[in-house]
C-alpha positions in Angstrom: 95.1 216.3 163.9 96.5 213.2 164.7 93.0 211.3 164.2 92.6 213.0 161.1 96.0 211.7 159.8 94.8 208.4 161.0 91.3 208.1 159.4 92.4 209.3 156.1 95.2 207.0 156.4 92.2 203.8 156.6 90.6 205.5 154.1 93.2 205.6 152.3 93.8 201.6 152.6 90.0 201.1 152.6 90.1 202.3 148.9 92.9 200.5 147.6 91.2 197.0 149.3 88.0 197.7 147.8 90.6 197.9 144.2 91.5 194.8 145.1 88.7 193.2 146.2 87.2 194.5 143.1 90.4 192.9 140.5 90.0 189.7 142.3 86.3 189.2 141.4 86.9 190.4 137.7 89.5 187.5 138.1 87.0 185.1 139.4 84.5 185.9 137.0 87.2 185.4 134.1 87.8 182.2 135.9 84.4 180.7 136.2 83.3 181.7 132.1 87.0 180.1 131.2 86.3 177.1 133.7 82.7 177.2 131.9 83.6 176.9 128.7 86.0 174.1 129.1 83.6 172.2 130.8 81.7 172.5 127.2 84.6 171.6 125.1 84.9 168.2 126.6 81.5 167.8 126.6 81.7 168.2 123.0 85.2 166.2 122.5 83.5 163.3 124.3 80.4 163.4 121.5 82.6 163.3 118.9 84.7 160.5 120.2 81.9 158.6 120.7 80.2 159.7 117.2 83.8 158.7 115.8 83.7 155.3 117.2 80.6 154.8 115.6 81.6 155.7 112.6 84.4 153.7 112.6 82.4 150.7 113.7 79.9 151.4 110.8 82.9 151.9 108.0 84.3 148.2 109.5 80.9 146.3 109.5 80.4 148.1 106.0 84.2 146.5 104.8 83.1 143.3 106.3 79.9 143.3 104.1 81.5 144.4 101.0 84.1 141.6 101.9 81.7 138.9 102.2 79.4 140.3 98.9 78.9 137.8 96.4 79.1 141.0 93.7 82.8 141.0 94.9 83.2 137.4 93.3 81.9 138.3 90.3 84.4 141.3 90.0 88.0 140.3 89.7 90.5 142.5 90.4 89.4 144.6 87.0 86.5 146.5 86.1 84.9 145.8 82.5 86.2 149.0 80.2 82.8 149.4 79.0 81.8 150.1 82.7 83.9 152.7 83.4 
């Protein structure tokens, strides 16, 4: 009787560690996709930081060239009315 007691007793505490056991990989799992998916996101935040540097290197070297344009001399501050 007392073995009984005893066995069902581990059984008992077999079940709830294989609950456990079975929580903590659902965790894990939730974990690595999360863990994952960040690792994507600044992947992607780094492209676009470097796309946006680009960018911003194209729209200065553009300025510059608009600065330096000799159609900017002939344009004064105003536009002909008959232009626009």
């Amino acid at each position: 009787m007392m073995l009984k007691e005893q066995i069902e007793g581990i059984l008992h505490d077999n079940s709830i560690l294989k609950r456990a056991v079975a929580i903590q990989n659902e965790c894990q799992k939730e974990f690595d996709e999360r863990n994952q998916e960040l690792q994507h996101l600044k992947q992607l935040a780094a492209q676009y930081q470097e796309q946006r540097r680009t960018l911003e290197i194209n729209n200065f070297a553009l300025s510059m060239h608009l600065e330096t344009s000799p159609a900017k001399q002939l344009i004064p501050g105003r536009f002909h009315s008959d232009v626009f």
